[in-house]
Backbone bond lengths (Angstrom), bond angles and torsions (degrees), N, CA, C in turn:
res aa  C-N    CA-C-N  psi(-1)  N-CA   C-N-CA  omega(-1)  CA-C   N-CA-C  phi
1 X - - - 1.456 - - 1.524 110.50 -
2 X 1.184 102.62 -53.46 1.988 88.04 -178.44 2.075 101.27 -84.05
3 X 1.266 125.94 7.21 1.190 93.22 164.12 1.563 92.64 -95.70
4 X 1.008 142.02 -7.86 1.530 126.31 162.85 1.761 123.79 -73.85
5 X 1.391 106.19 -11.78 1.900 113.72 158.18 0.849 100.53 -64.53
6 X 1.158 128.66 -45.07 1.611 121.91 -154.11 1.811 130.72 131.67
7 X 1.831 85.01 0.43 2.135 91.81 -176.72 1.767 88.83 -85.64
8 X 1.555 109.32 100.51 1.282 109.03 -174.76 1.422 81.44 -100.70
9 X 1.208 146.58 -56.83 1.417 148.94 -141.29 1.830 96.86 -66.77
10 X 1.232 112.53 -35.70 1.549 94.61 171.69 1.196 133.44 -108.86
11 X 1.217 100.03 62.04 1.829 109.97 -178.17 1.615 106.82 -178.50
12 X 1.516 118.61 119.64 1.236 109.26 169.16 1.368 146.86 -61.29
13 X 1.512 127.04 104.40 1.580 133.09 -178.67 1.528 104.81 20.25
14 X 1.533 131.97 135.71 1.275 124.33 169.25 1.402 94.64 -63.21
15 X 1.138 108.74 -49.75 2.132 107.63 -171.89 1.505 128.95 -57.05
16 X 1.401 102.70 -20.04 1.614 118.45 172.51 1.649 85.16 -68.99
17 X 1.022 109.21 -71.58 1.750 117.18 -146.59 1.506 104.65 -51.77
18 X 1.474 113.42 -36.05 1.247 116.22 -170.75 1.668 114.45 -78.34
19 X 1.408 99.30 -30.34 1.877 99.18 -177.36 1.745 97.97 -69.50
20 X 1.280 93.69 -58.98 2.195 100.75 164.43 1.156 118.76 7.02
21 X 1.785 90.35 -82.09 1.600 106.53 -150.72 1.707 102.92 -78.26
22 X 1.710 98.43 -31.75 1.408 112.07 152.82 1.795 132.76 -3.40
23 X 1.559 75.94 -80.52 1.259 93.64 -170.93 1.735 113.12 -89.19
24 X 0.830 103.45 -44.13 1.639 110.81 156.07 1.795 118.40 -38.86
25 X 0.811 111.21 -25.70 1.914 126.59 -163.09 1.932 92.20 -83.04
26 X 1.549 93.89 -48.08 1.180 85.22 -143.51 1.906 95.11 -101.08
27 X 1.355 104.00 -1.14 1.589 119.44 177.56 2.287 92.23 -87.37
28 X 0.532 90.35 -36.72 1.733 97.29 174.18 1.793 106.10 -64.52
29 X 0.945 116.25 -52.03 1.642 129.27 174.80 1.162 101.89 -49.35
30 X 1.707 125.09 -53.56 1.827 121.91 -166.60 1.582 97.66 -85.38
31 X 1.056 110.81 -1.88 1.863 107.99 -177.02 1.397 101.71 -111.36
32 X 1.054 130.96 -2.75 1.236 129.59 151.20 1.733 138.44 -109.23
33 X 1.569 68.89 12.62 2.235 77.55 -175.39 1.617 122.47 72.22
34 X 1.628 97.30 7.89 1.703 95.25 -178.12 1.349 98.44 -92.10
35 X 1.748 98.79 123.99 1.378 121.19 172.61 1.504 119.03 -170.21
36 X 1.170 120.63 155.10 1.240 127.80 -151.86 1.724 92.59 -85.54
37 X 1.640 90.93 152.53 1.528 107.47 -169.75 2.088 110.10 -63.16
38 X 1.118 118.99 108.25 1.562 127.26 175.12 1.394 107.11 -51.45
39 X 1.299 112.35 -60.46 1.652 140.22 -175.74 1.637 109.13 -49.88
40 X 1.831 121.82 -15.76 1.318 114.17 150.57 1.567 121.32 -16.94
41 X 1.431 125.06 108.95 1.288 126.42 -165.43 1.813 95.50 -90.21
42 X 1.044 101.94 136.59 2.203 106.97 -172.72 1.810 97.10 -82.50
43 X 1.090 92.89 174.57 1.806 103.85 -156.89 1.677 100.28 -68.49
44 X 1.361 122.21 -15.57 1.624 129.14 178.78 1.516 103.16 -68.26
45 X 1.595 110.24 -74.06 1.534 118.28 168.56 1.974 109.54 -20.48
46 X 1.381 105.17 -56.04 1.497 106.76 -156.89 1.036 94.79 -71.85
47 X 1.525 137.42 -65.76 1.452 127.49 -179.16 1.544 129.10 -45.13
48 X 1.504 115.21 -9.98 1.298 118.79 170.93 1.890 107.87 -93.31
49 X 1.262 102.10 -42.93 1.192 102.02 157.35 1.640 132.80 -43.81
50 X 1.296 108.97 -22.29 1.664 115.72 -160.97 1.456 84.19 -98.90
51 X 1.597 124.16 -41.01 1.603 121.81 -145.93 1.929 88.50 -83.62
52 X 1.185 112.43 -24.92 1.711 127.32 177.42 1.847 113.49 -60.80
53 X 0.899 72.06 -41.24 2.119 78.29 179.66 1.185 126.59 -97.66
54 X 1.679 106.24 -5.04 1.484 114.94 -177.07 1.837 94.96 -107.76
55 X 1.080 112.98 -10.35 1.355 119.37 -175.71 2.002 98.37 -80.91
56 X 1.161 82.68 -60.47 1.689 100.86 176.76 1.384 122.40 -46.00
57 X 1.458 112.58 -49.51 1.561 131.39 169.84 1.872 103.17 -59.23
58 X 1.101 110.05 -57.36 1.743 111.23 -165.40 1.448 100.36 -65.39
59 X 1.616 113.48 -30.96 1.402 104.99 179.61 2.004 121.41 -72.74
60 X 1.012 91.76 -34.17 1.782 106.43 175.36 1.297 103.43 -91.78
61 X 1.528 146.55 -16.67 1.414 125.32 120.52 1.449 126.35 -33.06
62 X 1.511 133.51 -71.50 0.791 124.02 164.42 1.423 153.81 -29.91
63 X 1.388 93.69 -36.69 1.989 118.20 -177.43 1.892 85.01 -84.08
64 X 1.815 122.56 -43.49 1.167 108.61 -154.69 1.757 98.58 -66.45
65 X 1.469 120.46 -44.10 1.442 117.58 -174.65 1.500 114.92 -59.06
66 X 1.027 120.64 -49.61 1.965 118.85 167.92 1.274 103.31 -35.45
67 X 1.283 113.82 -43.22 1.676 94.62 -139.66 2.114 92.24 -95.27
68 X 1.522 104.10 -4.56 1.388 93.79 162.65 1.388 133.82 -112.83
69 X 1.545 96.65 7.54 1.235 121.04 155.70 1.914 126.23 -49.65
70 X 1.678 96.25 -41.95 1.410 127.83 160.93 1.387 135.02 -74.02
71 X 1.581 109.94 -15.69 1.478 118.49 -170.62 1.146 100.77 -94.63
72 X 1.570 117.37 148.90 1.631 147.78 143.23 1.615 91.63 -3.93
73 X 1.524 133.24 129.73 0.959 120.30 134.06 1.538 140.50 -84.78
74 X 1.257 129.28 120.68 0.940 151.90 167.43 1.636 103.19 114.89
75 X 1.401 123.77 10.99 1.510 133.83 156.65 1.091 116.73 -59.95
76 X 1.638 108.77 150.66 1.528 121.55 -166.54 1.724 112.07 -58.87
77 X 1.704 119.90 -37.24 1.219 97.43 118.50 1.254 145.80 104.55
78 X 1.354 66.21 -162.78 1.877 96.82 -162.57 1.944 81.20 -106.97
79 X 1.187 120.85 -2.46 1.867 106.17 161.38 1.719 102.61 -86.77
80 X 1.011 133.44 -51.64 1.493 158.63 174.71 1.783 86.29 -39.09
81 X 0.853 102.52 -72.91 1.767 96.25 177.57 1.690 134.69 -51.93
82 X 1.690 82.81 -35.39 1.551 103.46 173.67 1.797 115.55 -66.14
83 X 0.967 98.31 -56.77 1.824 108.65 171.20 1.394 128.53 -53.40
84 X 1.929 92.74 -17.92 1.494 98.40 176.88 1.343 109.67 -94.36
85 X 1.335 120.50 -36.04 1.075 127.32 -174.82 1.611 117.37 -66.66
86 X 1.645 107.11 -39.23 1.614 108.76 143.85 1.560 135.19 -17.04
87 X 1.593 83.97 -79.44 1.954 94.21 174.46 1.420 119.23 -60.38
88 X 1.370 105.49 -34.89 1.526 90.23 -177.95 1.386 121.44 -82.41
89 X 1.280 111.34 -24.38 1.591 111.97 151.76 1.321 125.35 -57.98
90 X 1.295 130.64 -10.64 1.398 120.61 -174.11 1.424 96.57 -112.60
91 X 1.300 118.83 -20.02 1.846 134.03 174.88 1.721 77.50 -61.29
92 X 1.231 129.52 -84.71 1.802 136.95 -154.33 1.484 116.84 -61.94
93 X 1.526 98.93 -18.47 1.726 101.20 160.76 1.481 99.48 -59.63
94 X 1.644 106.89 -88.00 1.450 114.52 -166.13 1.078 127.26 -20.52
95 X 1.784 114.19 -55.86 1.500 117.69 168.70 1.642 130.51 -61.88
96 X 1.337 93.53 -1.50 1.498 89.79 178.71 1.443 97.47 -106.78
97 X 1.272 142.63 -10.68 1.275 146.88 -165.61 2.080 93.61 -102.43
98 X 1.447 124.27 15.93 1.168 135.11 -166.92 1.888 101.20 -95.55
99 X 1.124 102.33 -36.95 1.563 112.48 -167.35 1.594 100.21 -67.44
100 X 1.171 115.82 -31.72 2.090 119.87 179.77 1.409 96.21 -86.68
101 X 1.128 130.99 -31.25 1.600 101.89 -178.87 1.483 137.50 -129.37
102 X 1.843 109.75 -7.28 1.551 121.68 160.25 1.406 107.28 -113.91
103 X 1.414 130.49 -60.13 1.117 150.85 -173.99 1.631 91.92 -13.50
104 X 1.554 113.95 121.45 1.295 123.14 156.51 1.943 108.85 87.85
105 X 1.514 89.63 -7.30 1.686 97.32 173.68 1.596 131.04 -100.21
106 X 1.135 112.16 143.78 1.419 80.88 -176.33 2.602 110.54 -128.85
107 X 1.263 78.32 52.43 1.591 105.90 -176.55 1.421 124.53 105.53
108 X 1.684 111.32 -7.59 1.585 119.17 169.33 1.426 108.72 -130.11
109 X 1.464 105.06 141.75 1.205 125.75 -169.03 1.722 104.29 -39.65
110 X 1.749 130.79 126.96 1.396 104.64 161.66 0.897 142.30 -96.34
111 X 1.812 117.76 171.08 1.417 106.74 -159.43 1.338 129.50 91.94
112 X 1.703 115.55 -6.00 1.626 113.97 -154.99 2.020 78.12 -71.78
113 X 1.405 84.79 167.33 1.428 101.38 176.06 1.523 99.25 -146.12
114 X 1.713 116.56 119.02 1.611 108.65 -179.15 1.804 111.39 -86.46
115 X 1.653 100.51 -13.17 1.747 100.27 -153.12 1.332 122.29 92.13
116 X 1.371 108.43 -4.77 1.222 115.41 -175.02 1.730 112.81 -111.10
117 X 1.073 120.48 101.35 1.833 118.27 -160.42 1.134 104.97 -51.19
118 X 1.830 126.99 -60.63 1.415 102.87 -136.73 2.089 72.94 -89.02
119 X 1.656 162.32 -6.29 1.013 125.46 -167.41 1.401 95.11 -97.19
120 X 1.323 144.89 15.08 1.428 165.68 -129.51 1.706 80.26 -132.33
121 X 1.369 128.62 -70.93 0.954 136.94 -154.04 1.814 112.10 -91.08
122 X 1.147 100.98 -1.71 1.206 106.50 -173.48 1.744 100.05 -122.81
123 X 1.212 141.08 3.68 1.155 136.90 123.18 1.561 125.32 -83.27
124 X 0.969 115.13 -21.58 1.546 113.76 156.44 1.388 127.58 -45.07
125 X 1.912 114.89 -41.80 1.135 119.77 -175.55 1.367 107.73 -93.37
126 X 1.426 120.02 -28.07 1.570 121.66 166.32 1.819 114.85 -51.18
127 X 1.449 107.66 -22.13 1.617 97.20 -177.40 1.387 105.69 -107.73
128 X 1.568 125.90 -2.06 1.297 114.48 149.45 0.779 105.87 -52.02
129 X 1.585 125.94 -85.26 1.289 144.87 -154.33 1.246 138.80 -116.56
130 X 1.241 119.44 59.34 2.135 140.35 -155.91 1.247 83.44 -49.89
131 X 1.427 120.27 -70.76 1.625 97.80 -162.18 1.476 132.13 -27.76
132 X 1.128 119.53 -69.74 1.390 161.80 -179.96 1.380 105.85 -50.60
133 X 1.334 113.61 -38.42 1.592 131.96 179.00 1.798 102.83 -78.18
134 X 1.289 109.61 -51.88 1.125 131.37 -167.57 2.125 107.53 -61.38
135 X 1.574 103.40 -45.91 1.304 112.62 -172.26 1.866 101.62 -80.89
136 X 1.064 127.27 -61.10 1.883 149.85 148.98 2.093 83.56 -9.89
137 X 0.928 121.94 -66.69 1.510 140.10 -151.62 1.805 104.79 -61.07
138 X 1.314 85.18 -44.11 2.119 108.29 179.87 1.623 105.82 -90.50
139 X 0.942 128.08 -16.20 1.549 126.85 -140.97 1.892 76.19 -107.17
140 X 0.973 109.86 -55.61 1.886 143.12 -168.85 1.400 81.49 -62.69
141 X 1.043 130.19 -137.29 1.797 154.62 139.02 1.569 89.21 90.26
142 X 1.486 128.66 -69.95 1.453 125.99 -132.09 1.992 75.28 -95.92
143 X 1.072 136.17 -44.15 0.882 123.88 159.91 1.834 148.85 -2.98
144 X 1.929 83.50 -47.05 1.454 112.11 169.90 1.285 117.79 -117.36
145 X 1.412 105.38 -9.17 1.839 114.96 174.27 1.629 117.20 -30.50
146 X 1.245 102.63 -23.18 2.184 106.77 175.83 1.263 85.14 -62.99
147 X 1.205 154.29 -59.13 1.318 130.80 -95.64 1.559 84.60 -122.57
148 X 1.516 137.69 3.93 1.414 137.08 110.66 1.492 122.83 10.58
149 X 1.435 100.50 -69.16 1.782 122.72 -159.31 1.691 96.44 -72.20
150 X 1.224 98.26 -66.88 1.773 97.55 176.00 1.524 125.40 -68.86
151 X 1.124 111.60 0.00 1.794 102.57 150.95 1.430 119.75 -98.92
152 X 1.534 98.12 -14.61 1.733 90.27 -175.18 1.528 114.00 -90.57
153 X 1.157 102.28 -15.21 1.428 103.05 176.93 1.897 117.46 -73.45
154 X 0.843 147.12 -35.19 1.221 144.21 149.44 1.269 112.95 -4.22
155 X 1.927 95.67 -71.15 1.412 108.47 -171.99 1.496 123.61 -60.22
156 X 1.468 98.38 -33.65 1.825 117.87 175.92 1.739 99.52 -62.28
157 X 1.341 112.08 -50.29 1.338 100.18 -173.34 1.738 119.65 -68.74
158 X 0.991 108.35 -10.58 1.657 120.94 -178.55 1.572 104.17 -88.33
159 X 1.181 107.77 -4.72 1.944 104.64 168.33 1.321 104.99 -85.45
160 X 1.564 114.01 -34.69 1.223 110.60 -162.68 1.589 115.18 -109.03
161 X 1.437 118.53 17.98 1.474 117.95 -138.16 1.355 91.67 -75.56
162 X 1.116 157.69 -29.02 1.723 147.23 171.97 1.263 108.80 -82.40
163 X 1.273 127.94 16.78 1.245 112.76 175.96 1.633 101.16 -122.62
164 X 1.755 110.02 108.09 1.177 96.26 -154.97 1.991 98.56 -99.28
165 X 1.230 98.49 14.01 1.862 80.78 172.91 1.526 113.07 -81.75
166 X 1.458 111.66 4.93 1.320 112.54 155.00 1.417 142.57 -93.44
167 X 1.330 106.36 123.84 1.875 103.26 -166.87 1.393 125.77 -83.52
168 X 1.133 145.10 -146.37 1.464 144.38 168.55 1.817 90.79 -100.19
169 X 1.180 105.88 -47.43 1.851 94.78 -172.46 2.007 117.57 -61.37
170 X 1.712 110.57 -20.25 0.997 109.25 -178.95 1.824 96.48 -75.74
171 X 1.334 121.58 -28.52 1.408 115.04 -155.32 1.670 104.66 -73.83
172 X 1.794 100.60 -22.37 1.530 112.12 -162.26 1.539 96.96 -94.14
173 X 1.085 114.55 -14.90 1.623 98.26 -179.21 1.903 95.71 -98.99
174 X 0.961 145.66 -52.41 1.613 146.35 154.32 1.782 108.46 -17.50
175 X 1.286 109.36 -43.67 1.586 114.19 168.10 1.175 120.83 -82.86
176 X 1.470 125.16 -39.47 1.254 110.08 164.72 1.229 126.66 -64.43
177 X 0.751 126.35 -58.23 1.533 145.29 166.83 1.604 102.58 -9.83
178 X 1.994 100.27 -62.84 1.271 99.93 -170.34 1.411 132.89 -80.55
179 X 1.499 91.46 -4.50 1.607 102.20 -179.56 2.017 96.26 -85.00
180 X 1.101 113.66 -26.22 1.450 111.10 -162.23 1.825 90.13 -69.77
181 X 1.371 120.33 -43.36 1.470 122.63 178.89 1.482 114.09 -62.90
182 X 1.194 106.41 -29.81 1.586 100.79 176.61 1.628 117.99 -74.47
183 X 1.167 102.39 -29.55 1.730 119.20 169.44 1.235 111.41 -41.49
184 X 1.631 106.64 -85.16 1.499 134.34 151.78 1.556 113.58 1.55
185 X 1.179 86.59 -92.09 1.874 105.46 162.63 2.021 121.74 -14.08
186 X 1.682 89.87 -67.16 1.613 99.65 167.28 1.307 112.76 -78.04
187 X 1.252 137.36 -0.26 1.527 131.20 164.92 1.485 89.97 -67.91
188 X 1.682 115.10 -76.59 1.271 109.69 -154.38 1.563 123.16 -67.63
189 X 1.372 125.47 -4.10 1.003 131.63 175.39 1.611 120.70 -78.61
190 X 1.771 100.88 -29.18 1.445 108.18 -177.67 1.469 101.39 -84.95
191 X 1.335 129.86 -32.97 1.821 147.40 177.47 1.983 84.51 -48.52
192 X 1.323 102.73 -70.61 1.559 103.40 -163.84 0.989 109.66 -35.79
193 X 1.968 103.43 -63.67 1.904 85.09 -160.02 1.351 105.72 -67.30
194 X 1.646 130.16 -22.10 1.655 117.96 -163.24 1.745 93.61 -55.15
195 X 1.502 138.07 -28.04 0.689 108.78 -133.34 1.800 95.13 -122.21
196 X 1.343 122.37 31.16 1.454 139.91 -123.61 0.876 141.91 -44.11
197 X 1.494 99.03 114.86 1.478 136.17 -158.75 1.923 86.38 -111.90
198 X 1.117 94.66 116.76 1.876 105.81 -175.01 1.286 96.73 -40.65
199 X 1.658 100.65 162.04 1.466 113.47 -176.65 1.644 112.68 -99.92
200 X 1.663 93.58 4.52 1.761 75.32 175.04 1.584 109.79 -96.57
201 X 1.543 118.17 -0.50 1.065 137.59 179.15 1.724 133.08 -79.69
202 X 1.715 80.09 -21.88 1.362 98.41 177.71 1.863 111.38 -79.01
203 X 1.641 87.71 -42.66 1.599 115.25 -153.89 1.796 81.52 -66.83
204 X 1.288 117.83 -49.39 1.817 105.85 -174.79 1.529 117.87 -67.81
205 X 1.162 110.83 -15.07 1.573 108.86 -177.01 2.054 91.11 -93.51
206 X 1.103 119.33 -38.65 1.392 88.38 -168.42 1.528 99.79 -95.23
207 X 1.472 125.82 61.66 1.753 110.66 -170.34 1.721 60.29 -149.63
208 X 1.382 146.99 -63.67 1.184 152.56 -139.20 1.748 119.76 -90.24
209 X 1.629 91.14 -39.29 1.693 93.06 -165.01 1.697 110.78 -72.38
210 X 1.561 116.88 -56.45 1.486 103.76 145.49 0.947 150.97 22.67
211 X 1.191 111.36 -105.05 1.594 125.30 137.26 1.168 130.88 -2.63
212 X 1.299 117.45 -61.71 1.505 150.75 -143.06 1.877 86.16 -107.59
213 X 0.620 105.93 -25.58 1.822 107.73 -172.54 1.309 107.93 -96.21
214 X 1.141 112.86 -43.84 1.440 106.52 177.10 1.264 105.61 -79.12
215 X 1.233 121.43 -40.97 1.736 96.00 -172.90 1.671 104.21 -80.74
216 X 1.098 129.24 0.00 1.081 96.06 155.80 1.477 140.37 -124.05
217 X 1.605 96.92 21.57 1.778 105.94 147.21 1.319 107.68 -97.55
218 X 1.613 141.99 15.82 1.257 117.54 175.52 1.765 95.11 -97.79
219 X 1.499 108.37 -28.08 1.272 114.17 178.66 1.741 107.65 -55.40
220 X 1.453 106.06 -70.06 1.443 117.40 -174.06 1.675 108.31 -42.54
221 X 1.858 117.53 -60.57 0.991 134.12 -153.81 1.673 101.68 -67.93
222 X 1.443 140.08 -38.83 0.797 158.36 -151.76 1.497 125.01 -119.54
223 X 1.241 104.75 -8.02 1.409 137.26 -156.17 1.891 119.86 4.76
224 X 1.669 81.05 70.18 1.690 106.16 173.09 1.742 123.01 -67.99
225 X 1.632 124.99 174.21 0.847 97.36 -175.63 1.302 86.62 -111.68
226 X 1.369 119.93 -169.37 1.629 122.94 -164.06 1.579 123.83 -66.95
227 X 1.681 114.45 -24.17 1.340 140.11 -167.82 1.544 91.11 -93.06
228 X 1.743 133.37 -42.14 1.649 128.27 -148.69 1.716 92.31 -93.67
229 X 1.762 109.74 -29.24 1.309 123.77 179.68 1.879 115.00 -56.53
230 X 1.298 96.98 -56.10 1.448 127.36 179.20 1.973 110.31 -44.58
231 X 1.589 101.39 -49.78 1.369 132.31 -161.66 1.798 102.26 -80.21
232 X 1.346 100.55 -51.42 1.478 111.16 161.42 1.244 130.56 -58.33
233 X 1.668 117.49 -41.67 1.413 113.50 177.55 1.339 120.90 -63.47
234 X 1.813 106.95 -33.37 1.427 106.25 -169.64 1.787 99.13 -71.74
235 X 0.991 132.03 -54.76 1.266 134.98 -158.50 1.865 91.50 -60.87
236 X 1.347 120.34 -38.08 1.555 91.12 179.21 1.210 124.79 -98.87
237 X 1.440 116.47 19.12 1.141 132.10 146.63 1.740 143.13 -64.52
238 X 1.283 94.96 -24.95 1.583 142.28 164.08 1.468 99.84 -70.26
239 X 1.567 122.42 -66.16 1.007 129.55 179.57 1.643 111.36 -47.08
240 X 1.108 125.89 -58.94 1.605 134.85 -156.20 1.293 100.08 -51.04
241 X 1.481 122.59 -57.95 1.725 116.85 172.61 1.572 120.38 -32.69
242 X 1.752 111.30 -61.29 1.290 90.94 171.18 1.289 126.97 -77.65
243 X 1.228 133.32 1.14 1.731 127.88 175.19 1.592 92.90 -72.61
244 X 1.487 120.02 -60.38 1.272 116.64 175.58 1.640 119.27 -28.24
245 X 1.125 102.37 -38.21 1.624 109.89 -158.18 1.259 103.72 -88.12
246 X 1.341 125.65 -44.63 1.626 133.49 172.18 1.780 101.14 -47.21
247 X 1.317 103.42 -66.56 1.574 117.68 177.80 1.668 115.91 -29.87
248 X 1.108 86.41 -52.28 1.722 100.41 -179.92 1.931 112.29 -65.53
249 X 1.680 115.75 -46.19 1.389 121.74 -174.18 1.792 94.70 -81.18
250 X 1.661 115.92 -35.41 1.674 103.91 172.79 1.611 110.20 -44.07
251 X 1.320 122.77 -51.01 1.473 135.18 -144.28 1.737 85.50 -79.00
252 X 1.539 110.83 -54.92 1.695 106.28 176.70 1.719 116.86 -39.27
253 X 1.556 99.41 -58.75 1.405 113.33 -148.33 1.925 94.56 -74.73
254 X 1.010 113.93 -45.77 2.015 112.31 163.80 1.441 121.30 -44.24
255 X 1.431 117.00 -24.59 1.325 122.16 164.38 1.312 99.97 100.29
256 X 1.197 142.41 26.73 1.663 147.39 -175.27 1.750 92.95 -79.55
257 X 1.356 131.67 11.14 1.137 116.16 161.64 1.661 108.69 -110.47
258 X 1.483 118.72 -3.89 1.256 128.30 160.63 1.746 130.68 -37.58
């Protein structure tokens, strides 16, 4: 609120802070080796994989029934055989019950078709090849990280939409701001554990602080009362999933898996 009066001189640009923590967030990730798995095996790999273990299973089925075909009945055994011959039958169910519900997938339904070419085409190439999709996806990402501010603001403006002493520039500096803290936030959370700070410690500060941040810059920033503050946070909390989710089909549908 007062860098939107006008005390610009004591507080750094929401847009500085946000490219910053930005770039910092995601310069912390390559200095720590956090990155998504390459070695994602593509839907060819898996189906040879599936036809490999069901080959393997029918064969040690097979060897298991001979060989109790031959055993002592009611010898220790010919039970020892029996129990095996169990599991591996219920191992060769499962895998055959694989072709109706992963077989040929590689974590999204296949085939989806949105109507939309290039995000049509850009989940297409993610289920060839997740890995590859997956690394292209991170490498890309901070790239388009602005484009954060202009989806979230919609939603920011729909808290406030009758209240018209609020502008689009108050909504964009309140969003930046908060995306630059959320950055921040995952710096120090990834710093902690590298440096180990327990994980149940981590898991409460990033399930809690959030929360705790927004309501109290929507309170401060907006100058709500504690109940309209409360009422607001949850609903744009609600919100964040789908900005997330748009963010994620923007990055598809631009072709950043190209």
């Amino acid at each position: 609120r007062r860098y939107i009066f006008g005390e610009r001189a004591h507080f750094v640009s929401p847009m500085a802070m946000f490219l910053f923590s930005v770039f910092t967030m995601f310069a912390v990730l390559q200095i720590m080796g956090v990155s998504p798995p390459a070695e994602v095996g593509s839907t060819a790999q898996f189906e040879q994989g599936l036809q490999f273990a069901r080959a393997n299973t029918q064969e040690a089925l097979a060897d298991a029934r001979e060989a109790r075909a031959t055993a002592q009945p009611g010898s220790e055994r010919a039970a020892k055989l029996d129990a095996k011959i169990a599991k591996l039958s219920t191992d060769l169910a499962g895998l055959n019950r694989i072709p109706t519900t992963l077989s040929g997938r590689t974590g999204l339904p296949s085939g989806i078709k949105t109507g939309w070419k290039r995000l049509d085409k850009g989940i297409e190439k993610m289920e060839r090849n997740p890995g590859l999709a997956l690394y292209k996806l991170q490498t890309n990402s901070y790239k388009f990280s602005w484009a954060l501010i202009p989806l979230s603001l919609p939603f920011v403006w729909l808290l406030f939409a009758w209240r018209r002493r609020y502008r689009g520039y108050d909504h964009a500096v309140f969003v930046t701001y908060s995306l630059a803290f959320m950055s921040l936030l995952f710096i120090a959370l990834m710093i902690g554990s590298a440096v180990g700070v327990p994980g149940d410690i981590i898991s409460t500060i990033a399930v809690f602080a959030p929360p705790v941040h927004i309501f109290f810059q929507l309170k401060g920033a907006y100058r709500q009362p504690v109940w309209k503050a409360l009422l607001r946070t949850f609903a744009l909390l609600m919100f964040i999933s789908i900005i997330v989710t748009l963010f994620g089909l923007l990055l598809l549908g631009l072709g950043l898996l190209g």
